[in-house]
Each structure stands twice: as C-alpha cells, then as structure tokens.
Backbone bond lengths (Angstrom), bond angles and torsions (degrees), N, CA, C in turn:
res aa  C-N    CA-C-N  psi(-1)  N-CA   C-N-CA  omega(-1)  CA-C   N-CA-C  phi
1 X - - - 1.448 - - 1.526 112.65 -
2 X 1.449 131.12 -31.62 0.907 154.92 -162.81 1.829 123.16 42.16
3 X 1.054 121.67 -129.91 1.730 117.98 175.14 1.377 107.45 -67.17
4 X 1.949 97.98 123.72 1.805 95.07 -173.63 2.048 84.07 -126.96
5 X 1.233 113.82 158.81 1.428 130.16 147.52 1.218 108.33 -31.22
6 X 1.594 135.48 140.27 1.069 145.98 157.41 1.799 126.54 -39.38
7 X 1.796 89.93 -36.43 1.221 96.09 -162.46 2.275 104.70 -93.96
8 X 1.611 85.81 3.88 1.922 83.55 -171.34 1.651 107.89 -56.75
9 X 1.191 112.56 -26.05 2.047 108.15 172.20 1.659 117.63 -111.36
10 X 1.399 110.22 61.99 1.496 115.88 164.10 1.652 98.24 -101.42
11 X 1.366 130.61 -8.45 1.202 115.76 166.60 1.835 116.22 -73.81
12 X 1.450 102.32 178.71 1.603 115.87 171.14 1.630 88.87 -89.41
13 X 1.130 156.63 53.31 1.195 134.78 156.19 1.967 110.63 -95.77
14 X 26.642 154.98 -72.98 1.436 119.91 36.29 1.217 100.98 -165.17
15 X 1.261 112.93 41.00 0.971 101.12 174.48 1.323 145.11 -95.95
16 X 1.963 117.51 16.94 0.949 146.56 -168.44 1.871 91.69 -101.64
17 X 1.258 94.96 116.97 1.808 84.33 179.22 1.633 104.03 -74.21
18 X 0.983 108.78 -13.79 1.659 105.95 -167.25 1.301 114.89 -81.37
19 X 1.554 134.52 -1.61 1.205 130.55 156.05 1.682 113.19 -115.61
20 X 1.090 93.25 146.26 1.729 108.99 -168.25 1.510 99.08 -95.72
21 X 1.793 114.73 134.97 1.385 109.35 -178.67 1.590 100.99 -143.31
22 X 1.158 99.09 144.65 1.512 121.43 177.86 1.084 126.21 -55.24
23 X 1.640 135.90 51.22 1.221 133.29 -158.95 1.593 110.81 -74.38
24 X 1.407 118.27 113.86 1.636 136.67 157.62 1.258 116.73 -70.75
25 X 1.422 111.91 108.10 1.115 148.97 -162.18 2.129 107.56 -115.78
26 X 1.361 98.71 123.76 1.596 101.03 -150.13 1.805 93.16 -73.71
27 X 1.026 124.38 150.57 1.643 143.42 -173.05 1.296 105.35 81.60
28 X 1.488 133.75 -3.98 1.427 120.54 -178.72 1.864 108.05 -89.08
29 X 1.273 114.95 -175.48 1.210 137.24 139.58 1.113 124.44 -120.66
30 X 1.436 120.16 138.84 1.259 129.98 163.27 2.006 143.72 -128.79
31 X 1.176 103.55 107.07 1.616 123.81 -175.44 1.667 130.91 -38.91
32 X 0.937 123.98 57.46 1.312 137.23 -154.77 1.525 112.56 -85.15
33 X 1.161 132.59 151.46 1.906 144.14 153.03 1.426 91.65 -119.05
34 X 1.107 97.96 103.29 2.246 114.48 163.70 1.790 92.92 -54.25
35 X 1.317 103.92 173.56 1.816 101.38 -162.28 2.119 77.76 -150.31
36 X 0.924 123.71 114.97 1.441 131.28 170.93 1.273 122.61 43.70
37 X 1.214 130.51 -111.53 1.676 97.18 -162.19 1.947 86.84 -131.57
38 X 1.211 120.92 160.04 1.347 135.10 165.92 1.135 137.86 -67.03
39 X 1.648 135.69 123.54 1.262 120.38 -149.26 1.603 103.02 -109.31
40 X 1.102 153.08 157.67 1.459 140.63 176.62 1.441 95.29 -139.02
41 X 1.407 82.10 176.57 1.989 107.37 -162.92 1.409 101.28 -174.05
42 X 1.632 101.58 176.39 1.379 127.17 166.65 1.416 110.54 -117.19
43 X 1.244 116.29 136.53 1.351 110.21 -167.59 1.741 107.87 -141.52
44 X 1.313 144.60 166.10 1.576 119.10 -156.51 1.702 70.22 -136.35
45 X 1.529 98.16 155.06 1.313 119.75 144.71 1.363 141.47 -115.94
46 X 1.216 129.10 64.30 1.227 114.08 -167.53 2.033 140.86 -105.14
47 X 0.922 128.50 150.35 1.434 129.31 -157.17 1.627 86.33 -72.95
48 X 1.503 145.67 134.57 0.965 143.98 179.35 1.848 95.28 -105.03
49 X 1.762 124.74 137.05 1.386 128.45 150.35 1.520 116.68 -17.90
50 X 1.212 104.11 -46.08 1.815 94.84 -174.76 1.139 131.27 -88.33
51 X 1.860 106.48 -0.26 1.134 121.52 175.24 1.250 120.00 100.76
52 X 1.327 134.36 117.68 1.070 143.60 -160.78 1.839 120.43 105.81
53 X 1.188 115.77 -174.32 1.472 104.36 -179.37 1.570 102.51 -132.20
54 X 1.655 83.36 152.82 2.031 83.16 -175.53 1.946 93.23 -117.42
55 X 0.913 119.02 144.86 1.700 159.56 119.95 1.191 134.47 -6.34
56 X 1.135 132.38 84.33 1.580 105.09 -179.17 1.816 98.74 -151.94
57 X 0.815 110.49 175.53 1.654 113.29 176.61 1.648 113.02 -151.98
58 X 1.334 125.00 104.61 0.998 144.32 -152.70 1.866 98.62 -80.79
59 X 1.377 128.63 162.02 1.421 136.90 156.66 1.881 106.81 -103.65
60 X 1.605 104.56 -2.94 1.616 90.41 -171.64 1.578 91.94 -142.30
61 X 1.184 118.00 82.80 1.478 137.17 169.62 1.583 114.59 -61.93
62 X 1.379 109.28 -10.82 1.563 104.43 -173.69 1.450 99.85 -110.41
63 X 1.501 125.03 -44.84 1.475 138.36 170.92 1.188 116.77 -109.64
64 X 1.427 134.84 53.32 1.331 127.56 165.03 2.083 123.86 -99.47
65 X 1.256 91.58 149.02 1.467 85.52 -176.93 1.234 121.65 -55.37
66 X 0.841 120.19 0.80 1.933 127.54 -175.38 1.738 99.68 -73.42
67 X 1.380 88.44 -62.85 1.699 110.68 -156.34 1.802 94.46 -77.15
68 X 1.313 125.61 -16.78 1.967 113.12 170.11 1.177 85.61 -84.41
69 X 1.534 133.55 -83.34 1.162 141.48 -133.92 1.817 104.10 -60.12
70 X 0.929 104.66 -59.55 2.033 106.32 174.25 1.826 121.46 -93.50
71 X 0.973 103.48 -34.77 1.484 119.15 163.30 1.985 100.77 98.64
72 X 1.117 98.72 25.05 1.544 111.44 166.46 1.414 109.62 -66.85
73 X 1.272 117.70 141.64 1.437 126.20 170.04 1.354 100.55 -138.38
74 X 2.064 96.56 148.88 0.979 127.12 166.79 1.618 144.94 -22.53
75 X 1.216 139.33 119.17 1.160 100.69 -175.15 2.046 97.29 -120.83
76 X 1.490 120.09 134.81 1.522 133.10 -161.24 1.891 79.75 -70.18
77 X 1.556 90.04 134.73 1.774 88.84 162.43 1.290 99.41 -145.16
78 X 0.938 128.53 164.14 1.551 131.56 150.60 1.683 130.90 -115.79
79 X 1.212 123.43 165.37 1.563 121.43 176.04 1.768 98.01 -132.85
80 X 1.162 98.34 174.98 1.352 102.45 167.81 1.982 98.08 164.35
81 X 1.643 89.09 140.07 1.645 123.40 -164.90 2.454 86.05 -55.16
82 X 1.328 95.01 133.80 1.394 101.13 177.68 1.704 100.08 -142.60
83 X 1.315 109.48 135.06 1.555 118.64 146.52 1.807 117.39 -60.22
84 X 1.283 132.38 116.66 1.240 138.78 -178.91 1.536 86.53 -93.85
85 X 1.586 95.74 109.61 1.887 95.29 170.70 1.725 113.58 -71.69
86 X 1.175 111.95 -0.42 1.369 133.95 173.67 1.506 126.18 -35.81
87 X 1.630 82.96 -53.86 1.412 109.86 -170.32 1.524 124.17 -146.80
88 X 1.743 100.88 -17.29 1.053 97.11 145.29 2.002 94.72 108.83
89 X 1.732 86.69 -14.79 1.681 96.12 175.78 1.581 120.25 -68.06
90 X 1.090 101.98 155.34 2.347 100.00 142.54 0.802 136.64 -78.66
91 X 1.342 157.71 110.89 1.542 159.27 -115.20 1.300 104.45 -158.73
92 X 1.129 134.65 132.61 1.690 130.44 132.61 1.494 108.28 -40.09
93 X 1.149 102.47 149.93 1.646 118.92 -179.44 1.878 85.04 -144.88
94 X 1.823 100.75 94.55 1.732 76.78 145.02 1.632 99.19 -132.67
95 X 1.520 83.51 174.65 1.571 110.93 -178.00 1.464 116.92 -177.79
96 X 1.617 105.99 -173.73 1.328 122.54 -172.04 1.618 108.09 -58.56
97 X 1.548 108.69 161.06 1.258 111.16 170.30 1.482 123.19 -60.93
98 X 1.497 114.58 -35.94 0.938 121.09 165.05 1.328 122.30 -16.62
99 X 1.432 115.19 -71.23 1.456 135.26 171.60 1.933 114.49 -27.02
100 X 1.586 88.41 -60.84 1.293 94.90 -164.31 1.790 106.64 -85.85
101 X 0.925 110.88 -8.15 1.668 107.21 162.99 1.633 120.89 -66.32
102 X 1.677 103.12 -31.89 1.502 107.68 176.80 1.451 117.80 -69.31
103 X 1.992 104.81 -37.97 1.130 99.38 -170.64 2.152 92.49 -64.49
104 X 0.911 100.07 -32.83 1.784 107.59 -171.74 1.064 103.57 -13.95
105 X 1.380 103.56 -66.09 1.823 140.23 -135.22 1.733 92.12 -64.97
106 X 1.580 103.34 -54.35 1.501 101.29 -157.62 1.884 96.86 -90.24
107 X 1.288 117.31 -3.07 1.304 100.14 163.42 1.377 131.81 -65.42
108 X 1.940 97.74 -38.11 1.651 115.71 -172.76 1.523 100.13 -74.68
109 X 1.759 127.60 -33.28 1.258 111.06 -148.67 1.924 84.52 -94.23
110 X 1.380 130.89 -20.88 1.356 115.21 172.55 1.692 110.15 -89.65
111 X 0.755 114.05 -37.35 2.081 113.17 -178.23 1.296 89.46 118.04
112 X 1.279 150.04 22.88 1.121 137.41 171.80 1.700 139.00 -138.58
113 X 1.344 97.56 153.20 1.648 95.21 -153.17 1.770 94.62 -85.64
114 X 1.937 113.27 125.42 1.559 105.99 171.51 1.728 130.39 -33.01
115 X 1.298 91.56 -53.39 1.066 97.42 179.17 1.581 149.76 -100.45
116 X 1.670 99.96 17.32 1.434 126.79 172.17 1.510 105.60 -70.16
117 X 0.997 110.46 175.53 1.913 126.70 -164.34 2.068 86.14 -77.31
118 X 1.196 120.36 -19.61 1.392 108.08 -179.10 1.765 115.20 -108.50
119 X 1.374 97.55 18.60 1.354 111.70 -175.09 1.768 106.21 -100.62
120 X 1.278 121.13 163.85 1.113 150.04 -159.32 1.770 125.76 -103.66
121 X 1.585 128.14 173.93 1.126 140.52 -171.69 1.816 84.64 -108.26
122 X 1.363 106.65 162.15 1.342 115.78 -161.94 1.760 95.42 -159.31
123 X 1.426 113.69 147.72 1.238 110.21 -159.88 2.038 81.44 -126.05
124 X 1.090 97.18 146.30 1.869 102.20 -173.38 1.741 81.54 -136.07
125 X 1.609 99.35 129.41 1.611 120.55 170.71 1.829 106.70 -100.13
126 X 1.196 123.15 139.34 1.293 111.11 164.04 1.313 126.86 -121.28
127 X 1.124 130.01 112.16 1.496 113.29 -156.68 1.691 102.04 -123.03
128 X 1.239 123.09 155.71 1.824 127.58 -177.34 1.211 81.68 -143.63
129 X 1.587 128.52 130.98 1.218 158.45 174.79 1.896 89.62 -102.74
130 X 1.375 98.14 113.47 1.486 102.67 156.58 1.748 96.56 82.76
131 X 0.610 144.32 -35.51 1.481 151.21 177.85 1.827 91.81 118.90
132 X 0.788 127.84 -2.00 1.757 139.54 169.00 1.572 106.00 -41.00
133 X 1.658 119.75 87.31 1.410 105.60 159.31 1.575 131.28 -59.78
134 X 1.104 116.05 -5.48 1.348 121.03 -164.13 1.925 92.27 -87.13
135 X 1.250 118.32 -30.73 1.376 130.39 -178.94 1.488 130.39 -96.91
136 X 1.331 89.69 16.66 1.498 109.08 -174.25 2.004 111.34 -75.21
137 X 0.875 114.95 107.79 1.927 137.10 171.20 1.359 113.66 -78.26
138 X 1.602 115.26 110.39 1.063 123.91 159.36 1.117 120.38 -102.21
139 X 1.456 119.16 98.25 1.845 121.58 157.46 1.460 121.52 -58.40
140 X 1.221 109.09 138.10 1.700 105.30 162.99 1.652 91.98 -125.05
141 X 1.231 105.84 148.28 1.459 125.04 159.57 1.610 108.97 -135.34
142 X 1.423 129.06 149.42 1.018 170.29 -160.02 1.646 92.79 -89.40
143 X 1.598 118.36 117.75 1.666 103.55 158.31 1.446 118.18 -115.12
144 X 1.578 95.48 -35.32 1.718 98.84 -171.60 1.419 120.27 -156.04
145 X 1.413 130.73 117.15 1.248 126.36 158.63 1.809 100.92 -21.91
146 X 1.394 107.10 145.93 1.399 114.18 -156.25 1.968 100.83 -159.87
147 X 1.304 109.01 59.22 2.028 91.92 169.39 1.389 100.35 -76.60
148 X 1.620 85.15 155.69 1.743 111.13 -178.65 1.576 96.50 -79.24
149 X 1.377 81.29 148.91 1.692 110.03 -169.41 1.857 97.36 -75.29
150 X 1.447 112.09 -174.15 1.300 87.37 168.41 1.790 110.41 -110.52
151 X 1.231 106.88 16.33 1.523 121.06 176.96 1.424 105.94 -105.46
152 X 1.552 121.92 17.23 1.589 141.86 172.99 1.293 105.43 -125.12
153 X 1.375 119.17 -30.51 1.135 115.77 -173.38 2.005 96.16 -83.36
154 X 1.189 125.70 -44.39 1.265 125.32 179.60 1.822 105.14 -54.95
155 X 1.299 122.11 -76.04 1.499 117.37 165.33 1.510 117.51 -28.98
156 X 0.836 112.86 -31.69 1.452 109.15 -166.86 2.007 109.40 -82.22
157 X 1.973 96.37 -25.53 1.687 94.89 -176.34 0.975 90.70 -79.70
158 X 1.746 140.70 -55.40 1.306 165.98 166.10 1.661 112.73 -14.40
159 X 1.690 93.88 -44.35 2.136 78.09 -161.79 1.673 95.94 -150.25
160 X 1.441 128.57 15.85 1.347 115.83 161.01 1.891 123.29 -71.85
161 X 1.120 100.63 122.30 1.777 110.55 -176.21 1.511 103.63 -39.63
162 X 1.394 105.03 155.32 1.380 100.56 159.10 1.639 94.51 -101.13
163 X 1.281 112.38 133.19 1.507 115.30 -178.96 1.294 102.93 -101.79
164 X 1.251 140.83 -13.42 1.517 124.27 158.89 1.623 126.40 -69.66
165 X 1.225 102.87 0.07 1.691 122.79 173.16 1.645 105.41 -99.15
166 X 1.237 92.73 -48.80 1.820 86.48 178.43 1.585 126.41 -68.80
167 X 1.763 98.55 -22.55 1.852 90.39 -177.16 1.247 67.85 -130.84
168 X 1.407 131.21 99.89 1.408 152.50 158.81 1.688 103.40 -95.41
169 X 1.154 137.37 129.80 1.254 126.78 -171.76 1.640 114.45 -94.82
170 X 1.776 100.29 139.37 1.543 96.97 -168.66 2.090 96.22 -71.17
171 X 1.240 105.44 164.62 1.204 134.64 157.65 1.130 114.72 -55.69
172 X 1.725 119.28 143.29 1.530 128.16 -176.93 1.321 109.16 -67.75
173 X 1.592 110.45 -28.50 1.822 98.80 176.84 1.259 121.68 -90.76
174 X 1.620 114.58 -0.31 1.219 112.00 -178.71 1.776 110.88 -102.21
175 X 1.660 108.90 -32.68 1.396 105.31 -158.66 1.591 119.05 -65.07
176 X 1.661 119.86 -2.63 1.470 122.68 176.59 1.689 89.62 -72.79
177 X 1.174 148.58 -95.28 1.051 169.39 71.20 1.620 84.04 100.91
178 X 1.584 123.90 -73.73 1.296 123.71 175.19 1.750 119.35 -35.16
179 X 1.661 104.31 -68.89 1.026 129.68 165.24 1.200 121.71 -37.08
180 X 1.441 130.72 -76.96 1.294 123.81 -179.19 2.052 126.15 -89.05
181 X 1.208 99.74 -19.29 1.183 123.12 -140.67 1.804 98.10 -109.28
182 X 1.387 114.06 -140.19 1.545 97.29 174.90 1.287 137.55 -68.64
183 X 1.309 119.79 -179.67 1.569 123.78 -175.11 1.284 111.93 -130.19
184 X 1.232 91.52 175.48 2.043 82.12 -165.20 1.204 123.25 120.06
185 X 1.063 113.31 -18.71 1.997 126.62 -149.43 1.483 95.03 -104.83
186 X 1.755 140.66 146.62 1.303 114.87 115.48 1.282 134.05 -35.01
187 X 1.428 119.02 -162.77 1.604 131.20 176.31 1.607 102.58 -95.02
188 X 1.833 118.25 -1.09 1.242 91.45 177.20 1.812 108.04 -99.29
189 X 0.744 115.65 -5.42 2.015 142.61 172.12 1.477 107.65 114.56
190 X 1.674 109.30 16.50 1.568 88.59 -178.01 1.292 112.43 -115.65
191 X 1.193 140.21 166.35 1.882 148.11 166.34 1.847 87.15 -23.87
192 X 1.837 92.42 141.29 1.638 97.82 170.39 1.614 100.64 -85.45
193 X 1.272 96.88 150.15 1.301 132.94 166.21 1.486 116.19 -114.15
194 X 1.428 113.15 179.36 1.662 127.11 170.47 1.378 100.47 -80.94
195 X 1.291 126.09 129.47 1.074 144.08 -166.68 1.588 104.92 -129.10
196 X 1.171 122.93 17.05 1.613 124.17 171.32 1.485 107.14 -104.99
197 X 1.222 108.03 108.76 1.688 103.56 -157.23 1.657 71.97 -151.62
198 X 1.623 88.83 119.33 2.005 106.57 166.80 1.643 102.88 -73.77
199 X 1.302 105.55 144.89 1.495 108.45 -170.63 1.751 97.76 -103.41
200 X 1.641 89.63 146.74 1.364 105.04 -172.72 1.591 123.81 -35.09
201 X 1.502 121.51 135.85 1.236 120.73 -147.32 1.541 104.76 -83.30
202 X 1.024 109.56 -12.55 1.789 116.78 177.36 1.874 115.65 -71.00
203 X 1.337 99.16 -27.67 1.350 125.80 -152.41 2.083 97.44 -98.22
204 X 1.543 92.26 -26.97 1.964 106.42 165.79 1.558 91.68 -84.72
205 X 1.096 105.07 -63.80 1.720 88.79 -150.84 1.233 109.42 -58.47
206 X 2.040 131.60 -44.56 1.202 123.00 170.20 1.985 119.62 -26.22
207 X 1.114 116.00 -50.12 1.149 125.72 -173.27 1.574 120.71 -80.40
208 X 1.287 108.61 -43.19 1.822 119.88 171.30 1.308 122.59 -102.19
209 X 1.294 115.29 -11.88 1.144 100.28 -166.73 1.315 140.31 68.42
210 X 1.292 109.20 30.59 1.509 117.70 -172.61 1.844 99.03 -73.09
C-alpha cells in the first residue's frame, strides 16, 4: 500500500543492521514522537521445513502466489519513522494494525496528523496475557503536544529511513524462494544494502514544514 494518511484506519474495517528498530517488548512502555506519515504493507510469516521462519511482504495480498499455492495469507502491518524518547534516537516502529488504528482514532477525532510538525509524543503499552503472543494488547495513549526542536528537526532531514525502500515488496517470482527457500535476501529479493536513506527534502517540508 505504501505511505497512507494517518487518518485511512479510523474505520472498523531486522535483519539489516543498518537500521535501528523499536522493538516492543510485552510489560514495557514505550515514549515515542511518530516522524511523518506511516507506511503499510502485507507482509507473510511463515514457519519454513528447515526450521526457522521466512519474511516476505507481498504487493498482491488478494492474488499472490503464496496464498494459491500454500494457502498462507497476508498479514496488514505497518512501520513508521519514530523519535525513541529513550534515547533520544529515530527508530522504525513497526507493528500491528492495531497500533495504527489508535494512532487513527486520535488523528480523526483532533484534525491532526501524529506525526506532522503539530503532532505529538504518544505513549504505546504492551501487554501479553498469559505469556500468549497471539493475545498480546497494544495501548497507545496520547501525552503531549510535542514540536520538533530544531536539533530534531536537523536528525530528522539527516537520518529518517526511507520506509518504502525498507518494506519494498519482493516479486511474485522471487517471494516463494525468499520465504521458504534461501537466505540472504531483503524483502525486496535482492542482496541487503543500507536502507537508511533520508527521504526527499520536498516531500519533509510538504508535511512539517521545516
């Protein structure tokens, strides 16, 4: 799907060392500033014969060879560029839709986009009932109107991912092969590369106003 509006889910409907990601870890909280707008996809999980699980992120979630040939389906995720108040870094943040429906909710019910220059810090709960990943609850709550500093605004031209490069979707002839077959590959089927690539500066300022 790639870069959508904040507000497209208010309805009811790592192995690259070179990017740093926000791993949610169940009993914690974590303090976030979202960084421009959220990118989504379909992405597969599957247990591979030889053990272990393979990766892949499809462009055809409704007709892809994954889902005739094995009868695997898709699962909707999203990522999106975050300040870790942690440390103070930029991080990938991905996860379930879940996530990004909450941020949805409070975009549509204030008029505003999280992660625009008038957008905010956001508090993400993680909770696993039972040690049960399948039951795992992500809260977000809202803490504080939040403008970028101008030593955020420099990091941010400087070192936000391009996330349509990072969950770039593999190819129909490659993603069996990804999936079950060799390793080595990104998700787009080719040799990894650096995938921290600041996104075009016209394409920040439209949105923040830098």
């Amino acid at each position: 799907m790639g870069l959508v509006d904040w507000t497209s889910f208010n309805k009811n409907d790592k192995s690259n060392s070179n990017v740093k990601y926000l791993k949610l870890e169940s009993g914690r909280s974590y303090r976030v500033r979202p960084v421009f707008k959220p990118h989504v996809f379909y992405k597969y999980f599957v247990e591979r014969p030889q053990g272990g699980f393979g990766q892949a992120i499809t462009d055809a979630p409704d007709n892809c060879v994954i889902t005739r040939k094995y009868g695997e389906k898709p699962k909707m995720r999203f990522a999106v560029n975050v300040i870790d108040r942690a440390d103070g870094s930029i991080k990938v943040l991905e996860g379930p839709i879940t996530i990004l429906k909450q941020f949805s909710n409070w975009a549509s019910e204030t008029g505003t986009d999280p992660g625009s220059k008038d957008g905010g810090e956001f508090s993400i709960r993680v909770e696993c009932p039972g040690n049960d990943k399948k039951k795992t609850k992500y809260m977000v709550s809202f803490i504080n109107y939040a403008p970028f500093s101008d030593g955020e605004k420099s990091m941010i031209k400087e070192s936000m991912y391009n996330l349509e490069e990072i969950y770039k979707a593999t190819n129909q002839e490659k993603i069996e092969e990804k999936l079950y077959g060799a390793e080595g590959e990104d998700d787009s089927g080719s040799k990894k590369k650096s995938d921290k690539v600041a996104s075009a500066p016209n394409q920040i300022s439209d949105d923040l106003d830098f």
